[in-house]
Biotite code that builds the C-alpha atoms (Angstrom):
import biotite.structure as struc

atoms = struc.array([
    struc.Atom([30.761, 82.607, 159.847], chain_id="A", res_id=1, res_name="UNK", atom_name="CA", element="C"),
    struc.Atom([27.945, 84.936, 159.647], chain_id="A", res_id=2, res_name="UNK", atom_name="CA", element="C"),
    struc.Atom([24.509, 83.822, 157.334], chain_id="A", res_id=3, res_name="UNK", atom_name="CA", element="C"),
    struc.Atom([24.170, 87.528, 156.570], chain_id="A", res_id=4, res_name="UNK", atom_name="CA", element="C"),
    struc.Atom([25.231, 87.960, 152.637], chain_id="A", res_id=5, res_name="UNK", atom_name="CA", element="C"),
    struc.Atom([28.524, 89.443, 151.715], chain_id="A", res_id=6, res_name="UNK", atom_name="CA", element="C"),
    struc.Atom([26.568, 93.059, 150.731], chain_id="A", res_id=7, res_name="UNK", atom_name="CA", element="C"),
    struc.Atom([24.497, 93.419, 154.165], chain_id="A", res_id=8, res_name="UNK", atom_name="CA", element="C"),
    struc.Atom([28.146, 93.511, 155.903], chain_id="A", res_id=9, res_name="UNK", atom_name="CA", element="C"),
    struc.Atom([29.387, 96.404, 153.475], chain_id="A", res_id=10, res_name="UNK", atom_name="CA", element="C"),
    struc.Atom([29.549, 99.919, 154.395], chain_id="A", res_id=11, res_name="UNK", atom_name="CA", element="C"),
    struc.Atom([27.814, 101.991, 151.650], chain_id="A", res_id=12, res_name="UNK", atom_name="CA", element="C"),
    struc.Atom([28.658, 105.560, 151.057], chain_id="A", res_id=13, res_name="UNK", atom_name="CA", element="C"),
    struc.Atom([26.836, 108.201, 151.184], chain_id="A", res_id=14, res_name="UNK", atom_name="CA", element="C"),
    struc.Atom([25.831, 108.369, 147.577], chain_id="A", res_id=15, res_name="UNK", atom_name="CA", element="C"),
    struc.Atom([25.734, 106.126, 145.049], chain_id="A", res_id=16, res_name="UNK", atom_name="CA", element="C"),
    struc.Atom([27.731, 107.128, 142.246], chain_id="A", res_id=17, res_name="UNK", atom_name="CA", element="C"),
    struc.Atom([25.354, 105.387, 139.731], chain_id="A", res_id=18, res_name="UNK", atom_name="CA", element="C"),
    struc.Atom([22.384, 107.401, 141.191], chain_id="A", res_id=19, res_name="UNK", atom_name="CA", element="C"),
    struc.Atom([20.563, 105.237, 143.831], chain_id="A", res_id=20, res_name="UNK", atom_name="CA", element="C"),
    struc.Atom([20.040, 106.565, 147.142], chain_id="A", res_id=21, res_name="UNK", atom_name="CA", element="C"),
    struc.Atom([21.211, 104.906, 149.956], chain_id="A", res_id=22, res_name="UNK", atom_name="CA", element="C"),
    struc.Atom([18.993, 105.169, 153.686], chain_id="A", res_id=23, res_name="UNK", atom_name="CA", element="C"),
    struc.Atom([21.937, 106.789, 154.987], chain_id="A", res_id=24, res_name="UNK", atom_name="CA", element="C"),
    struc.Atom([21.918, 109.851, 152.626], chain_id="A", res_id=25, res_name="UNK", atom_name="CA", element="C"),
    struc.Atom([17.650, 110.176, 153.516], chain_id="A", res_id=26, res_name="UNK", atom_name="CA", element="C"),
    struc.Atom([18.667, 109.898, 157.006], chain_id="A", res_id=27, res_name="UNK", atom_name="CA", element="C"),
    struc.Atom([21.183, 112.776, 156.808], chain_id="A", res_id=28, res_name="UNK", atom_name="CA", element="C"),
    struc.Atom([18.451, 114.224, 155.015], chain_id="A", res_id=29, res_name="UNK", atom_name="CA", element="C"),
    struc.Atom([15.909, 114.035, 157.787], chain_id="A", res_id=30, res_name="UNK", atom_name="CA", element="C"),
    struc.Atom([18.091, 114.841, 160.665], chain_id="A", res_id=31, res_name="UNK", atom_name="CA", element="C"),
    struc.Atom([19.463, 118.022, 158.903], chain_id="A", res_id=32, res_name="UNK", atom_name="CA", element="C"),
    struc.Atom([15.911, 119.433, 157.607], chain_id="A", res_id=33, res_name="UNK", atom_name="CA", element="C"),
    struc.Atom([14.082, 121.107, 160.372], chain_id="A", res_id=34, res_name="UNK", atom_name="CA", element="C"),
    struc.Atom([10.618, 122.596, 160.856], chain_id="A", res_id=35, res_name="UNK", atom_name="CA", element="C"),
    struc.Atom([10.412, 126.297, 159.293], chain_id="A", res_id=36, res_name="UNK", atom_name="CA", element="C"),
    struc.Atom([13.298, 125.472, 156.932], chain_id="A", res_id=37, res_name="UNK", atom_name="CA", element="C"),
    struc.Atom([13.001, 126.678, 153.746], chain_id="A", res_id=38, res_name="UNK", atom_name="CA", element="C"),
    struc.Atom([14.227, 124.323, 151.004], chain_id="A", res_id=39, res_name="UNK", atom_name="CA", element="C"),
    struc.Atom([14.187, 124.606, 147.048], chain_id="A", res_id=40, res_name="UNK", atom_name="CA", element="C"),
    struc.Atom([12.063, 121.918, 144.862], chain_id="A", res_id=41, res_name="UNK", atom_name="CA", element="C"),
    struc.Atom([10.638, 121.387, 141.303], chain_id="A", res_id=42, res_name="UNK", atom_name="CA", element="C"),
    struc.Atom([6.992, 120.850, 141.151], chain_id="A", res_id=43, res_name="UNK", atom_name="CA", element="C"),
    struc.Atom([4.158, 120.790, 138.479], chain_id="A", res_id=44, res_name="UNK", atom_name="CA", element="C"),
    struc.Atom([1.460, 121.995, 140.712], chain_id="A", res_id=45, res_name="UNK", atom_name="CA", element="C"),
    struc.Atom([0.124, 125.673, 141.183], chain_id="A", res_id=46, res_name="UNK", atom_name="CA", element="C"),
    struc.Atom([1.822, 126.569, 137.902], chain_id="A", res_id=47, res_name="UNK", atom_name="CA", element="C"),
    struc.Atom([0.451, 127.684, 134.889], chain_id="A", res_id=48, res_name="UNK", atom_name="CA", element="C"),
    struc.Atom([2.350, 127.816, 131.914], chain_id="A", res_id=49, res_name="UNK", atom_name="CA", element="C"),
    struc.Atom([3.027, 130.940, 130.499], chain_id="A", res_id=50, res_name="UNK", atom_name="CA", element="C"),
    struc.Atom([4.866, 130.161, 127.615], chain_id="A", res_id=51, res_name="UNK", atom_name="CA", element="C"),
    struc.Atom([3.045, 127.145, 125.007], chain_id="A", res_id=52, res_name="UNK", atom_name="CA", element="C"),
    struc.Atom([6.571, 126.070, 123.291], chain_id="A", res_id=53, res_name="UNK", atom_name="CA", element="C"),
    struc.Atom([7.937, 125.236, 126.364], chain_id="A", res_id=54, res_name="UNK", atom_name="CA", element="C"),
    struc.Atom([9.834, 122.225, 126.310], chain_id="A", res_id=55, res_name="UNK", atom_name="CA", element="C"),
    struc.Atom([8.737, 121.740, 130.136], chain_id="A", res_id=56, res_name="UNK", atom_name="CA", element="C"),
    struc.Atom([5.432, 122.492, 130.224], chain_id="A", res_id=57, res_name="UNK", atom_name="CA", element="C"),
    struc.Atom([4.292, 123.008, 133.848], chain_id="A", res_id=58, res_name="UNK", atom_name="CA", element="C"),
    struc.Atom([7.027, 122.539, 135.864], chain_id="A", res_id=59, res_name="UNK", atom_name="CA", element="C"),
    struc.Atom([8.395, 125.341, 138.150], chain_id="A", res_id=60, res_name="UNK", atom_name="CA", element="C"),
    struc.Atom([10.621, 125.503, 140.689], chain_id="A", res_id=61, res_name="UNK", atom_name="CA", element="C"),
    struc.Atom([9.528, 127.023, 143.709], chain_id="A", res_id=62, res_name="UNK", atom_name="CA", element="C"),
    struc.Atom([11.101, 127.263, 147.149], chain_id="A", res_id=63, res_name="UNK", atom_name="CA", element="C"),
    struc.Atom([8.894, 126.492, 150.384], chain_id="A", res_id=64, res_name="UNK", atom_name="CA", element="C"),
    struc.Atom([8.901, 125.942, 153.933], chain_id="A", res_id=65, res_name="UNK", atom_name="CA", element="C"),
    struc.Atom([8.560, 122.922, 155.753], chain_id="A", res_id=66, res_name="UNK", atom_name="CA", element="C"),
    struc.Atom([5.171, 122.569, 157.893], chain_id="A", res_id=67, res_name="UNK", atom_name="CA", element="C"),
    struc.Atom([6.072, 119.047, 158.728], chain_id="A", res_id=68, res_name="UNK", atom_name="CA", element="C"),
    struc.Atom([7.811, 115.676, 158.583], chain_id="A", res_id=69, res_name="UNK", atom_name="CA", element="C"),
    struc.Atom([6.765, 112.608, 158.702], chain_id="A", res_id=70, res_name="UNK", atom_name="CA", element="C"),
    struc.Atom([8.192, 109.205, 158.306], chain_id="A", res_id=71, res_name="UNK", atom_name="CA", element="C"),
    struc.Atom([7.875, 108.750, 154.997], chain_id="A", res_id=72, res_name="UNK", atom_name="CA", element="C"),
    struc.Atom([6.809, 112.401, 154.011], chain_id="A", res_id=73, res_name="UNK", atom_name="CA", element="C"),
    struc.Atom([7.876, 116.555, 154.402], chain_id="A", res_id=74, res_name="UNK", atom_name="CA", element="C"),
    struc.Atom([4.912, 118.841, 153.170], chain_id="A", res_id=75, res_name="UNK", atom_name="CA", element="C"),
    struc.Atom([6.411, 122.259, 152.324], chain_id="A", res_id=76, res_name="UNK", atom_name="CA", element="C"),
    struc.Atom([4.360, 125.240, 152.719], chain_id="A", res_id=77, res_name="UNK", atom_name="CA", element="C"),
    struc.Atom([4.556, 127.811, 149.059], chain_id="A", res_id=78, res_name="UNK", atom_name="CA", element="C"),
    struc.Atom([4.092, 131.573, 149.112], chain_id="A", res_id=79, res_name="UNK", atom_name="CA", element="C"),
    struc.Atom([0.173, 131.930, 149.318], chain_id="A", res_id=80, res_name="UNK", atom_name="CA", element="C"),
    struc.Atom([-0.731, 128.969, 151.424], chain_id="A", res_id=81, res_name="UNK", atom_name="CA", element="C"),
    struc.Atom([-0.390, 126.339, 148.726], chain_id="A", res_id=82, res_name="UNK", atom_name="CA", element="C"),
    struc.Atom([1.215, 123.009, 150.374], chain_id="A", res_id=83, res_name="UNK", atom_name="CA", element="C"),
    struc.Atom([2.627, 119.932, 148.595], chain_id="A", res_id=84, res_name="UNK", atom_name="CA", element="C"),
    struc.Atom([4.433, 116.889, 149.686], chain_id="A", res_id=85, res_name="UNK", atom_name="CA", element="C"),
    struc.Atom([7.233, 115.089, 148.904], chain_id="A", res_id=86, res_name="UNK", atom_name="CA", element="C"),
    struc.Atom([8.651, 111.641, 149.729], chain_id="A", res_id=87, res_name="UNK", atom_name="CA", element="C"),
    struc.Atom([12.033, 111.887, 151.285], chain_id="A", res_id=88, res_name="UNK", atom_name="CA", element="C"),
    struc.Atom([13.722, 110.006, 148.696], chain_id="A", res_id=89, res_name="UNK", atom_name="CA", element="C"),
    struc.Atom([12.441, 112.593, 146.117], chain_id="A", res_id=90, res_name="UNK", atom_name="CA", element="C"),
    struc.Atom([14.180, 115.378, 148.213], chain_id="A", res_id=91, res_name="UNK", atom_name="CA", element="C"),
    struc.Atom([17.532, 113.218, 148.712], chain_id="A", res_id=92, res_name="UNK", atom_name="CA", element="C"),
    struc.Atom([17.767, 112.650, 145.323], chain_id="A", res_id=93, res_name="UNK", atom_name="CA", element="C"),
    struc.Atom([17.775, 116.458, 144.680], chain_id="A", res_id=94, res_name="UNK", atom_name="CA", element="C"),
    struc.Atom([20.010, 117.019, 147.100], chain_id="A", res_id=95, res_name="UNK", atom_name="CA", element="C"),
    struc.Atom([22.634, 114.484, 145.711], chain_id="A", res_id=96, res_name="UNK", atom_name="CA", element="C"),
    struc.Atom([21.953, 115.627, 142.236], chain_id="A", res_id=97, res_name="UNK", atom_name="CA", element="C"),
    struc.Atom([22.241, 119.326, 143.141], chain_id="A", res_id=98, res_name="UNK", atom_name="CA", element="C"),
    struc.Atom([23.895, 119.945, 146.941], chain_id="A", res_id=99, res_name="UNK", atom_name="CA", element="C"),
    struc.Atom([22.484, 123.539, 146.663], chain_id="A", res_id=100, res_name="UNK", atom_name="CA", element="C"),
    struc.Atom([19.083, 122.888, 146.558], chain_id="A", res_id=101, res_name="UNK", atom_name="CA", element="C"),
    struc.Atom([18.827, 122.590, 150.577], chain_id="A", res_id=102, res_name="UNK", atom_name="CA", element="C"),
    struc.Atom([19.086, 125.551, 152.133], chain_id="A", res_id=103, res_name="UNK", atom_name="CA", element="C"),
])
């Protein structure tokens, strides 16, 4: 009999349906994101807000490209030099939540 617990013996899926993120699904993540990709994300910085009864003031979505990867990181690379960075969880949970938003 093994001392593991019941759940470490369990194979998870991909997703879980109740919103977590599994390391499998940030894995896939990593593995299918390459250098120079260009991926969709929603961000508060570089944006001003145009419009002052906005229910969402400051946040845009903006699409950039990936400048690197890290183990715990990907900094994406906006239209005019700006760069941000993201943990990877942050960008599997979009992808879960939305499967469009890696291109």
């Amino acid at each position: 009999m093994s001392n593991r617990a019941p759940s470490m013996n369990t194979v998870h899926p991909s997703v879980d349906p109740r919103g977590g993120i599994y390391p499998a699904e940030i894995d896939r993540i990593k593995n299918k994101i390459k250098l120079g990709d260009r991926i969709s994300v929603t961000t508060m910085k570089g944006y001003v807000n145009i419009n002052p009864d906005s229910t969402k003031p400051g946040i845009a979505h903006r699409r950039g490209t990936v400048i690197a990867k890290h183990k715990h990181l990907i900094v994406l690379e906006y239209p005019g030099g700006l760069t941000e960075a993201f943990r990877w969880a942050e960008i599997a949970g979009k992808a879960a939540g939305r499967r469009t938003s890696i291109c």
